[in-house]
C-alpha positions in Angstrom: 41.5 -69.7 32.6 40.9 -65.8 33.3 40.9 -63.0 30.8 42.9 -60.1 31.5 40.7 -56.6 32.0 43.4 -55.3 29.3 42.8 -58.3 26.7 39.5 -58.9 24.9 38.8 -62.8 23.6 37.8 -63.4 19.9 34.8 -64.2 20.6 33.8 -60.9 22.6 35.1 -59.1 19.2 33.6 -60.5 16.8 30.3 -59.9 19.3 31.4 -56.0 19.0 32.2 -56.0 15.8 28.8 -57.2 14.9 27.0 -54.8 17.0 29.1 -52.0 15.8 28.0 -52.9 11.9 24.0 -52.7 12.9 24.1 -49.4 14.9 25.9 -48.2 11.8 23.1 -49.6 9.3 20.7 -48.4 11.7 22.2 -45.2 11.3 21.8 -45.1 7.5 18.3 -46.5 7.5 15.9 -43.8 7.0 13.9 -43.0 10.5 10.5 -44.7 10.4 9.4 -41.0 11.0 10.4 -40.0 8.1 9.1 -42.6 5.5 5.7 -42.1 7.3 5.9 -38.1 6.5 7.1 -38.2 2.8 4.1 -41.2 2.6 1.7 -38.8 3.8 2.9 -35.5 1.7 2.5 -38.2 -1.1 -1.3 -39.6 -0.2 -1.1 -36.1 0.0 -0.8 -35.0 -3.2 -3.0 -38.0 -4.5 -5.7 -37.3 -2.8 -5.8 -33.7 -4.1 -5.0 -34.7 -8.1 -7.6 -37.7 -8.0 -10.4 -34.5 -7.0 -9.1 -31.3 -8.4 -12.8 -29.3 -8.9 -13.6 -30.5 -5.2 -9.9 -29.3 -4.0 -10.2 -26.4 -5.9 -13.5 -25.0 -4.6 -12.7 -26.3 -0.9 -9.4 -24.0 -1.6 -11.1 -21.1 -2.7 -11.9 -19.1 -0.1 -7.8 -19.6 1.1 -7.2 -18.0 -2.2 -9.3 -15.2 -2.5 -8.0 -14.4 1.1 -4.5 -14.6 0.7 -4.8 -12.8 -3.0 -6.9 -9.8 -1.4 -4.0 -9.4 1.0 -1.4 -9.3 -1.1 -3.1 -7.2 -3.5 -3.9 -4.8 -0.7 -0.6 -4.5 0.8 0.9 -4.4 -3.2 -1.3 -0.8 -3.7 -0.9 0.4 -0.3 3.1 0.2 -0.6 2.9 1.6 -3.9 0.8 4.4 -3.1 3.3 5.0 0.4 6.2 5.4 -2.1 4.4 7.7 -4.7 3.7 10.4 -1.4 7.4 9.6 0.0 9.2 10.6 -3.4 6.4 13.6 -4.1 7.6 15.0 -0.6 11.2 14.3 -1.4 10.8 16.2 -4.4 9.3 19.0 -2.9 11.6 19.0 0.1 11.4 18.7 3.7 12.0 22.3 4.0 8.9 23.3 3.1 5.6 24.3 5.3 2.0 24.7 4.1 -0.8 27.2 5.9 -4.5 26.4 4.7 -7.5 28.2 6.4 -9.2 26.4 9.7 -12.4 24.7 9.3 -16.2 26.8 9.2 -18.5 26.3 11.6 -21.9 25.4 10.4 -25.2 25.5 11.7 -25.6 23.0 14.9 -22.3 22.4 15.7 -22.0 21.1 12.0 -17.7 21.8 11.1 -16.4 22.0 7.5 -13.4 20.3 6.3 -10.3 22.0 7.1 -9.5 24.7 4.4 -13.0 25.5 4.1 -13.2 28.8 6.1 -11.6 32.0 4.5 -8.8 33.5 7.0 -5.6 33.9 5.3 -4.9 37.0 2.6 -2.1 38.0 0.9 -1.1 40.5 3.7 -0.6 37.4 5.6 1.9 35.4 2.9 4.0 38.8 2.7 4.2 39.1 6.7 5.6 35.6 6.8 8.3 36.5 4.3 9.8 38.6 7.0 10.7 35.5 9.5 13.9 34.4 10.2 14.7 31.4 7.9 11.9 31.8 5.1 13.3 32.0 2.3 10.3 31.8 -0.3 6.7 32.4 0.1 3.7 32.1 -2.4 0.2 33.0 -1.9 -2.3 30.1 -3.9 -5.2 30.7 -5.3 -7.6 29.2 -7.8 -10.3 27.7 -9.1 -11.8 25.2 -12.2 -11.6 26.6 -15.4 -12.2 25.8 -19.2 -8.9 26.4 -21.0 -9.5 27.1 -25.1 -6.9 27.1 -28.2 -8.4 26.7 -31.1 -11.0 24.2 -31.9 -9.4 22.5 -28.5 -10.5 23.1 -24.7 -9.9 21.4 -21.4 -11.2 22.1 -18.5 -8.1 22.0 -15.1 -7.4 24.0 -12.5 -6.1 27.0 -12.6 -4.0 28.5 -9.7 -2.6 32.0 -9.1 0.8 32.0 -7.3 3.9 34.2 -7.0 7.1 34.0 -8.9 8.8 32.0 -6.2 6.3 28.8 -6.2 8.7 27.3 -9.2 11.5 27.2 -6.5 8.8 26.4 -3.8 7.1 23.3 -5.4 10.3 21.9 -7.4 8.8 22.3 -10.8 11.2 21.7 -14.1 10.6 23.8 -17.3 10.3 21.3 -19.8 10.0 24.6 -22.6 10.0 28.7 -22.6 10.1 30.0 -18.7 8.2 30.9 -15.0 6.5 34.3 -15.0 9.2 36.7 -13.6 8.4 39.7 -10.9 7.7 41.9 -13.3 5.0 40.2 -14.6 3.4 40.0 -11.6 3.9 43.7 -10.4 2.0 44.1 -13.8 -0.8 41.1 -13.6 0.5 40.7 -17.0 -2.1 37.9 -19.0 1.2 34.7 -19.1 0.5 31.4 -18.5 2.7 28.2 -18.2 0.8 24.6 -18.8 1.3 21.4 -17.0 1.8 18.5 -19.6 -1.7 17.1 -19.4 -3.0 20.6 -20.6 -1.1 20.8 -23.1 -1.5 17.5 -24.7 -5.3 17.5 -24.6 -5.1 21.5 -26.4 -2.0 21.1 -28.8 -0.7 17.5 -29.4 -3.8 16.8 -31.7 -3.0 19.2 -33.9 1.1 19.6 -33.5 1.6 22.9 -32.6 4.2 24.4 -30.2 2.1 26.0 -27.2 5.1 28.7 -27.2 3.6 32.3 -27.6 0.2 30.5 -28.4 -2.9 32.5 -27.0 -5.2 30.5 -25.0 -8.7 31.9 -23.5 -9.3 31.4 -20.1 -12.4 32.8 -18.7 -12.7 34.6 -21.5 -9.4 36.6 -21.4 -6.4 35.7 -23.3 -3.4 34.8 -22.1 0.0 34.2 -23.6 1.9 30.7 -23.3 5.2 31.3 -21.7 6.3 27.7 -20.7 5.2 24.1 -20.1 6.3 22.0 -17.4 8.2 18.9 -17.4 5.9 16.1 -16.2 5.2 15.2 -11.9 3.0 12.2 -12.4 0.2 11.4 -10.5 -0.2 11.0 -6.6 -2.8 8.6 -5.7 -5.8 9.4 -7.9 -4.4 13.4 -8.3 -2.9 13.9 -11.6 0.1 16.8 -11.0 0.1 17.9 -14.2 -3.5 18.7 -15.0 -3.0 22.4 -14.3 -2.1 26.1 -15.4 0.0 28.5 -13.5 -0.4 32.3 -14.1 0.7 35.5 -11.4 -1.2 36.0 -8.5 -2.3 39.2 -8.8 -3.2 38.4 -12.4 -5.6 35.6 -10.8 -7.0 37.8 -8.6 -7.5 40.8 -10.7 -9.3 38.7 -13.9 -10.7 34.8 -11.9 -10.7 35.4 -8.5 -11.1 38.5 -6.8 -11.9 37.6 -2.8 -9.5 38.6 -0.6 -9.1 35.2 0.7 -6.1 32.8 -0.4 -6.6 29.1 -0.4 -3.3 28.4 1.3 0.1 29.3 1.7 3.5 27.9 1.2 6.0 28.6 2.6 9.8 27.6 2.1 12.4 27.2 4.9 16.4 27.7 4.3 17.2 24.4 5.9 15.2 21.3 7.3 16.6 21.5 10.7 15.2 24.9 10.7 11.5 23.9 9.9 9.9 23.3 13.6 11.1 26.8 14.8 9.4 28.5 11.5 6.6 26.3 11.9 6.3 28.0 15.5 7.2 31.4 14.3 4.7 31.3 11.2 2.0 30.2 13.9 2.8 32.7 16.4 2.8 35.3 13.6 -0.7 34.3 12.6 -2.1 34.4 15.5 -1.0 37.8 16.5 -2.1 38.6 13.2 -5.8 36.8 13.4 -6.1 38.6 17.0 -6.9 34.8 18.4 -6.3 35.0 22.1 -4.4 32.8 24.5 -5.7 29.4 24.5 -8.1 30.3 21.4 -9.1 27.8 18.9 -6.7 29.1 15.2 -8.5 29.8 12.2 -5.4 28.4 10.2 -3.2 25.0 10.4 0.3 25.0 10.0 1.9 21.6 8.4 4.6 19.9 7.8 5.9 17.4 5.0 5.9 15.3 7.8 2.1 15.7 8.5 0.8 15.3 5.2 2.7 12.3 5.1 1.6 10.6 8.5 -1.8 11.6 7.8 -1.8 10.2 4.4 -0.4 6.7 5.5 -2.6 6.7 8.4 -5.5 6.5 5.7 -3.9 4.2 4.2 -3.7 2.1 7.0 -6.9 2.4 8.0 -8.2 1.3 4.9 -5.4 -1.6 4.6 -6.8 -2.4 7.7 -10.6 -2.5 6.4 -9.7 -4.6 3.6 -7.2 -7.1 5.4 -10.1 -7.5 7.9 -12.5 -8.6 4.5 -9.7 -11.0 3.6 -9.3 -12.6 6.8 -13.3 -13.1 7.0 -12.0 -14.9 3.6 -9.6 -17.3 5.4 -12.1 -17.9 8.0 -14.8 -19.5 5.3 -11.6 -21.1 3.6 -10.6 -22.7 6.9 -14.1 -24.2 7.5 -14.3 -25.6 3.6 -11.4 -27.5 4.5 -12.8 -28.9 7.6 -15.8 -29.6 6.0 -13.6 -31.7 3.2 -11.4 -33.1 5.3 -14.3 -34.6 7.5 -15.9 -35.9 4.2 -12.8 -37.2 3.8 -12.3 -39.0 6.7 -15.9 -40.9 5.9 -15.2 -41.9 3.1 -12.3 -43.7 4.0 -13.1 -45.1 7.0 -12.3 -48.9 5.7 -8.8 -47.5 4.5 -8.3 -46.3 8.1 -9.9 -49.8 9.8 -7.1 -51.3 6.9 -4.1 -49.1 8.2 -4.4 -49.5 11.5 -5.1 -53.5 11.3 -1.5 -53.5 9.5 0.2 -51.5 12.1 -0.6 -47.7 11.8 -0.6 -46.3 15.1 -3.3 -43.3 16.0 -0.7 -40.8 15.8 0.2 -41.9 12.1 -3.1 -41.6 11.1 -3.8 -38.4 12.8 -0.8 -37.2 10.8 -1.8 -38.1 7.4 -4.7 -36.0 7.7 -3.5 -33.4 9.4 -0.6 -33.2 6.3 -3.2 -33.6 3.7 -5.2 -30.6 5.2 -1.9 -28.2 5.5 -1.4 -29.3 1.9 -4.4 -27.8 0.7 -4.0 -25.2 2.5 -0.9 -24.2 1.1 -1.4 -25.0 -1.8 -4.3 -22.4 -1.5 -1.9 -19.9 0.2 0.6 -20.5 -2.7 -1.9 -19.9 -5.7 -3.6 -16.7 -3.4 0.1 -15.0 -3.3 0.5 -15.5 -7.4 -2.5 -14.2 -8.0 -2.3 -11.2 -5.6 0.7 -10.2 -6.9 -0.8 -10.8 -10.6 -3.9 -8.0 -9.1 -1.5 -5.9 -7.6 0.5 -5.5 -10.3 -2.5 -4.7 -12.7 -3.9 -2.0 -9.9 -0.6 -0.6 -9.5 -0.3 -0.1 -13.3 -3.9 1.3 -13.6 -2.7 4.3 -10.9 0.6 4.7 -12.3 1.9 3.3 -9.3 5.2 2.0 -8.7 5.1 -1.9 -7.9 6.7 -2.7 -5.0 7.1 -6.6 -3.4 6.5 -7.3 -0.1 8.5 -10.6 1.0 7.2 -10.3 4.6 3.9 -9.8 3.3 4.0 -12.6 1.1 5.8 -14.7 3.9 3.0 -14.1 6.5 -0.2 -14.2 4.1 1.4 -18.1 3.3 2.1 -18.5 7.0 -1.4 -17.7 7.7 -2.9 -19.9 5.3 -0.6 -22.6 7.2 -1.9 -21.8 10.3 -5.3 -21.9 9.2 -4.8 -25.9 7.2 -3.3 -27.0 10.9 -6.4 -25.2 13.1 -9.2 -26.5 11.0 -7.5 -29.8 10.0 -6.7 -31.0 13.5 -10.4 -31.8 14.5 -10.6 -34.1 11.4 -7.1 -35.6 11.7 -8.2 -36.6 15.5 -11.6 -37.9 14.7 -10.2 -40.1 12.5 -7.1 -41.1 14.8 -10.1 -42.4 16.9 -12.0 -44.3 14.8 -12.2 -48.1 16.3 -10.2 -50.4 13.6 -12.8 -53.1 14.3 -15.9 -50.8 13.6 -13.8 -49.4 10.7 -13.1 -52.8 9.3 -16.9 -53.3 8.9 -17.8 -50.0 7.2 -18.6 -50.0 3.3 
C-alpha cells in the first residue's frame, strides 16, 4: 500500500509530534553555558567570602587606583567649573594687559608680569579705542588693615571708578568710590567680606563710615562687597579697594601699574580690541616690527585654556600615579589567583575526571579573577567619590560626578582582572587530571 505525498500516516505523527515536544523542552532548558557561568560567578563569590583579609589586601592596590582616579578627576571638574562660572561672571567681554616678563642675568626670564612697562598714560590711551567701553589701571600691594583692637593683613589694590562695572562686583552695603573721589585721591575704602569679618564681626559693628588705618593713613569705609567665593586656593574676597590715584599718591608711588583691564562693548568685538589694544602698545612702547612686546594681551579665553591646561597636566601626573596603582593591583591578583590554582589542584584533577572540559575550568578562574577585580573597581569608585567629595568641600568646590569617569575607572579595573587573570585561568586549564588527581 503507498502513502500519498499529501497524507502523513499515524505513525509518522506521532514521530513528529514527539520530536516537536523535545526541541521545545530543549528550548526551555537553560543552556549548559549558562549554568556553568552563574556556577562560576558563585564559586566566585565563595572563594572571595571564605578569605576576606587575603581578597581584601590582593584588591588593594585596584582600590587605591581606581579611588585616586576618581578623586582626581572629582577636584579637577570642580575646580574647571569654579574658573568657567568666575569668567562668566566677569564676562567674556573683558581683556587683561599685564607687563612682559624681566630678563635676568644669563638668560634667566621672570614670570610674566614681573617687568614694569605699562603706566597709567597707557590705561587712558586705551580708553580711546573703538569698542572699550571701561578701563581701570590696578595697582597694589600687601598691607595690614587696623580697626580697633582688630587687624588683617590683604591686599590692597588701587583701581578706577569703572573696575565695579569691569570686574562684576555687587555692593552688599554703602557704595563704589565715584570720580570725584578719585580726581581728589580722597582716603575711601570698600572691604571684601573676608576683611570685614576678621575686623568687625567679633565685635558687631557696622564697618559703614568706620575709620580703618592702612599704612598708617586713615581711610573711611564707604561699602563692603557682596561675597565672590574662592577660585582654586585664591580667596576673592580677601581684599580692599580704594582710588587709584589715592593708591599711588599714599601706598604705591612707581609709575608702573601691575595690569590693566580693560572692558569691551560686546564679545564679538573682543579679538579686534584685543588687536587694537596691542597695536596701540606697541606704538606706544616704541617696540619695532617683529620685536619681542614688553606686555601680553589676554583673553577670558586664555586664562581659561591656560588654567585647564594645568589642570590637565597635573590630572595627568596623578592619573599616571594611579595607573602605577592598577599595575601592582593587577600583579596581586595574579599572584592570588596562581596561589589559587595550587591549592586546588585536586579540585581541578576532581572536575575534570567528572566531565569539566579545559575551557570550563579556564573560565572559572578567569571569572573569579574579574570578580575581584571588580569588586575592587567598585569599592575604589565609592571611595573616590567619598575623597572627592571631602577635597571638593575643603576648597569650596562645587562637586561634580563624572559617569564616564566612573564608567571607565570600573572598566579599567575589568580590563586589568581579565589581563592578569588569564595566565592563571590557562595554567590551570592545563593541568593533567591524572597528575592532579594525585596531588594533596
Amino acid at each position: 500500500m503507498t502513502t500519498s505525498p499529501l497524507t502523513t500516516s499515524p505513525t509518522a505523527k506521532a514521530s513528529q509530534a514527539g520530536a516537536a515536544r523535545g526541541r521545545a523542552s530543549r528550548g526551555r532548558r537553560p543552556s549548559r553555558r549558562g549554568m556553568l557561568l552563574r556556577s562560576s560567578f558563585g564559586s566566585a563569590w565563595e572563594a572571595l567570602l571564605s578569605n576576606r583579609l587575603r581578597s581584601l589586601l590582593t584588591i588593594l592596590g585596584v582600590i587605591v587606583g581606581v579611588a585616586a582616579v576618581i578623586a582626581v578627576v572629582t577636584l579637577t571638574q570642580g575646580t574647571s567649573a569654579v574658573l568657567n562660572a568666575r569668567v562668566a561672571s566677569l564676562g567674556t567681554n573683558v581683556l587683561t594687559v599685564i607687563p612682559g616678563a624681566t630678563a635676568g642675568a644669563g638668560g634667566v626670564r621672570g614670570g610674566a608680569g614681573t617687568l614694569q612697562s605699562l603706566t597709567q598714560a597707557d590705561a587712558d590711551a586705551i580708553a580711546s579705542l573703538p569698542h572699550v567701553v571701561a578701563v581701570s589701571p590696578v595697582i597694589g600691594a600687601s598691607e595690614q588693615l587696623v580697626a580697633g583692637a582688630q587687624n588683617w593683613n590683604t591686599r590692597v589694590q588701587g583701581v578706577y571708578p569703572g573696575y565695579q562695572q569691569i570686574a562684576n562686583w555687587q555692593m552688599a552695603e554703602g557704595s563704589w568710590f565715584s570720580d570725584a573721589d578719585e580726581a581728589s585721591a580722597q582716603p575711601v575704602v570698600v572691604l571684601g567680606q573676608t576683611v570685614v569679618a576678621n575686623l568687625f564681626s567679633s565685635t558687631g559693628t557696622d564697618p559703614l563710615s568706620q575709620t580703618v588705618l592702612i599704612n598708617g593713613s586713615s581711610y573711611t569705609v564707604i561699602g563692603t562687597l557682596k561675597s565672590q567665593g574662592t577660585v582654586g586656593f585664591a580667596n576673592q574676597d580677601d581684599v580692599a579697594f580704594i582710588p587709584f590715584s589715592t593708591a599711588n599718591a599714599r601706598i604705591n608711588t612707581s609709575q608702573y601699574v601691575n595690569q590693566i583691564q580693560v572692558q569691551v562693548d560686546n564679545a564679538n568685538d573682543v579679538t579686534s580690541t584685543q588687536q587694537a589694544v596691542t597695536s596701540l602698545l606697541e606704538q606706544r612702547h616704541q617696540i619695532p616690527a617683529g620685536g619681542t612686546n614688553d606686555f601680553t594681551v589676554r583673553s577670558p579665553t586664555q586664562f581659561v585654556q591656560a588654567a585647564q591646561q594645568s589642570e590637565q597636566t597635573l590630572a595627568f601626573l596623578l592619573i599616571g600615579i594611579a595607573a602605577i596603582s592598577l599595575l601592582v593591583g593587577g600583579i596581586g591578583i595574579m599572584n592570588i589567583m596562581l596561589v589559587s590554582v595550587t591549592e586546588r589542584t585536586r579540585e581541578i584533577g576532581i572536575r575534570m575526571a567528572v566531565g569539566a572540559r579545559r575551557g570550563d575550568i579556564r573560565n572559572q578562574f578567569l571569572v573569579e579573577a574579574l570578580t575581584l577585580s571588580g569588586a575592587g573597581g567598585l569599592l575604589g569608585v565609592a571611595l573616590g567619590l567619598s575623597v572627592g567629595y571631602a577635597l571638593t568641600n575643603a576648597f569650596s568646590l562645587p562637586f561634580v560626578l563624572s559617569l564616564v569617569a566612573i564608567t571607565l575607572a570600573v572598566g579599567v579595573s575589568v580590563v586589568v582582572g581579565v589581563v592578569f587573570g588569564f595566565y592563571p585561568a590557562l595554567r590551570a586549564s592545563r593541568l593533567d587530571p591524572i597528575v592532579a588527581l594525585r596531588s594533596e
